[in-house]
N, C-alpha and C positions, 0 to 999 in steps of 0.2 A: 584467622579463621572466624565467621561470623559464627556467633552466641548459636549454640542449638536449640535452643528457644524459639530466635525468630527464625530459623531456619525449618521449624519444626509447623508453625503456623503460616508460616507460607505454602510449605505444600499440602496442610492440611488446614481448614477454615471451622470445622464443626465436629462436635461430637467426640470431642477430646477427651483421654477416659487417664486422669492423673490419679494412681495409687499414693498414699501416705502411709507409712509404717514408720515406727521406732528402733533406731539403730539400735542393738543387742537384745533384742525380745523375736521369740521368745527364747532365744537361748545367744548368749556373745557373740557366738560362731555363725551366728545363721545370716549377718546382715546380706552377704554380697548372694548368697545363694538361693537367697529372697528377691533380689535384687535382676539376677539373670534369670528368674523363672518367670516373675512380671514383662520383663521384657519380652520373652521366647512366647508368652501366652497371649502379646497384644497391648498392653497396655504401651500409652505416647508420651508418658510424663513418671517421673515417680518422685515423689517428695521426700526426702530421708530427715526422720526425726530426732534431733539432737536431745536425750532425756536430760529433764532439768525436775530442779526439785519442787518445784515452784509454777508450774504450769499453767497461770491465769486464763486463759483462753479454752481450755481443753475440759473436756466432761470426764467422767470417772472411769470408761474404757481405757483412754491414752493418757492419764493421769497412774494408772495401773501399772499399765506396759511402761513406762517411763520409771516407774520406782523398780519394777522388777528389774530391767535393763539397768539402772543404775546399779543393784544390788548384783546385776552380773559382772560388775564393773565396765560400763562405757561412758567413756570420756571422748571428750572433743579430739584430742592427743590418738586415744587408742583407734575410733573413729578413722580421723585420717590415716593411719598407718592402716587398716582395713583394706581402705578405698585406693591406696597410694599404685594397684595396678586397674583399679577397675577401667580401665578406656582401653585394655586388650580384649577386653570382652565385650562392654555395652558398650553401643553408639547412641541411645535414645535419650532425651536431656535429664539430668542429674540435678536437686534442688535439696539445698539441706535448709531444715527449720529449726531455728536457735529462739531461746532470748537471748534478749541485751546481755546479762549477766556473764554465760557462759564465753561469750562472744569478745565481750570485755576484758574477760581472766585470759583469753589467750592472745588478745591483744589484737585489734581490729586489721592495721593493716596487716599482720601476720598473718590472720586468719583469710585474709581475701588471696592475698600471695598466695595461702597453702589450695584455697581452693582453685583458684586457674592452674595450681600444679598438677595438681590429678585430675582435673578436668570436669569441675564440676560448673553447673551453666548459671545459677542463681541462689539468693538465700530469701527466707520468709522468716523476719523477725517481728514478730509482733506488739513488740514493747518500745521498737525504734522510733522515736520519734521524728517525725517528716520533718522538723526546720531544722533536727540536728544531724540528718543523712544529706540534706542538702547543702549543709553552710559548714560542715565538718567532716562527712563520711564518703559524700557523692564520688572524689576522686580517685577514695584506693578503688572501690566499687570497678569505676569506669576502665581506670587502667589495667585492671584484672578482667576485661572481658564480661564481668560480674553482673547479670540482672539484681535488684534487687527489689521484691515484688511487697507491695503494700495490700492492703485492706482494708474495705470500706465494707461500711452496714448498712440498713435499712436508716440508720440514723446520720448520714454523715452528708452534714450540708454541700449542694451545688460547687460553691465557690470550694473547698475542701478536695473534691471529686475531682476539679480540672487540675489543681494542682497537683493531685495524684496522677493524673495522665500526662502532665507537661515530663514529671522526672521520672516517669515509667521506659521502661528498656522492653520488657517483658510479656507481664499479663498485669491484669489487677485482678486479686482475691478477691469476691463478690461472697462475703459473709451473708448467707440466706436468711439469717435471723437474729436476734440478739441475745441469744442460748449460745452456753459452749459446745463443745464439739461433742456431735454424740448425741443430742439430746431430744431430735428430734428424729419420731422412727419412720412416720407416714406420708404421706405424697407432698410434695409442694403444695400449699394452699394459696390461694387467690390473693392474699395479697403481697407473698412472695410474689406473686406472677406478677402485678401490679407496678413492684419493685424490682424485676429485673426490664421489664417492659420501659419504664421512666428511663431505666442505667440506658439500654439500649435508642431510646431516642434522643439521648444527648449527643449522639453522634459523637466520639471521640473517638480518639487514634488507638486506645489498647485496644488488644485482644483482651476477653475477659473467661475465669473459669469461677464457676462457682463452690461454693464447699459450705462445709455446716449442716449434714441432714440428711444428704446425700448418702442412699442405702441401702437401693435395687433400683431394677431397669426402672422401673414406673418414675420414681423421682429424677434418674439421672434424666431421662428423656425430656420430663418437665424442663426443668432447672436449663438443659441444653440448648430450649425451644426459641430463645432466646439469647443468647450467651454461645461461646465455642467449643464449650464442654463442660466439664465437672470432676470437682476433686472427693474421694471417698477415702476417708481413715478409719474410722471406730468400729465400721464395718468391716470391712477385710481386716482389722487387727483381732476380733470379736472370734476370725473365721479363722484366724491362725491357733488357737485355745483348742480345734475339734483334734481328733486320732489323725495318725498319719503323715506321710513324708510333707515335706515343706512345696516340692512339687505337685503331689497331689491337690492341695489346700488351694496353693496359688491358681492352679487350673481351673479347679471347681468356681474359685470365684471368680474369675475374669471372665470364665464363657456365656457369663451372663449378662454381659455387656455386649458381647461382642456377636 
């Protein structure tokens, strides 16, 4: 069966609306019923967050939900037992984000195994370094079906960027800034635009989604203008905190994309 990823950007080319939230926040129980109300509401992509204690990349919203969810107890172990029927229910593509560390402790080809078992389509580790998924990691990855999606910044040289597109299966994460996650509330500014405009004329083979800042329509649509969509976490996690069913929340915030 071909990856739902590129099966997902094939029939769809723009405007891709990928939700991020943290496995066991805001309560243990809640990941998968999070999960199918993203989907029933519209969202194309969702990002499932592996809480780690240690979260370098992330700003102090999903830095939060991450200690919380840890203190609810979720673990990569409990995690998959979670997800282990999720593909009776969602068909839309699955992406768990780890670090290395977590990743590691469960043992990397185990962990790609476990995910082609339950069907999930990619992982986002942001600590992985590129010549050590290529010259070490590339082939559990490949033989599991497995995207595994990289990120680049406004800082990451040409030659760096192709070689991120040559061992891309997927998308490339297009980091909007060099702020963690979260950190930035207001519209795309010009020389984001600048910087997705440069990515975009190098003419390469990935699809790309953007994240980092991304936080109502006005940004998503920036960021999109360019690019095939856009990832949003700090904000729909921000939006999970308000009164009411988990349903409710998920609606409220998805209809504003869509």
């Amino acid at each position: 069966m071909e990856n739902r990823i590129i099966q997902l950007f094939k029939r769809k080319d723009k405007n891709i609306l990928s939700i991020y939230f943290t496995a066991g926040y805001p309560n243990l129980e809640d990941t998968v019923k999070i999960i199918a109300e993203l989907e029933k509401n519209g969202a194309d992509l969702i990002e499932i967050g592996i809480p780690f204690s240690d979260p370098v990349a992330d700003g102090p919203v999903i830095q939060k939900s991450s200690e919380i969810a840890l203190n609810n107890g979720m673990s990569v172990s409990f995690l998959f037992d979670q997800l282990k029927d999720i593909r009776k229910e969602i068909s839309i593509p699955l992406i768990l984000m780890s670090y290395l560390n977590p990743v590691m402790q469960y043992g990397i080809e185990n962990f790609c195994k476990k995910c082609s078992e339950i069907g999930i389509d990619g992982t986002i580790i942001p600590d992985l370094p590129l010549e050590i998924f290529d010259k070490g990691y590339k082939g559990f990855f490949e033989s599991n079906n497995l995207s595994n999606i990289f990120l680049i910044t406004p800082q990451t040289i040409e030659n760096r960027i192709r070689k991120i597109d040559a061992l891309s299966s997927g998308f490339i994460y297009l980091v909007s800034s060099s702020s963690t996650t979260g950190v930035k509330t207001t519209e795309v500014d010009l020389g984001q635009m600048a910087y997705f405009e440069r990515i975009h004329k190098m003419n390469l083979k990935s699809k790309f989604l953007v994240g980092f800042g991304i936080s109502d329509s006005a940004s998503f649509d920036a960021a999109a203008k360019f690019t095939n969509g856009a990832i949003i976490g700090s904000a729909f996690i921000k939006s999970l905190e308000a009164e009411g069913s988990i349903a409710d929340k998920v609606e409220a915030f998805v209809k504003q994309f869509k």
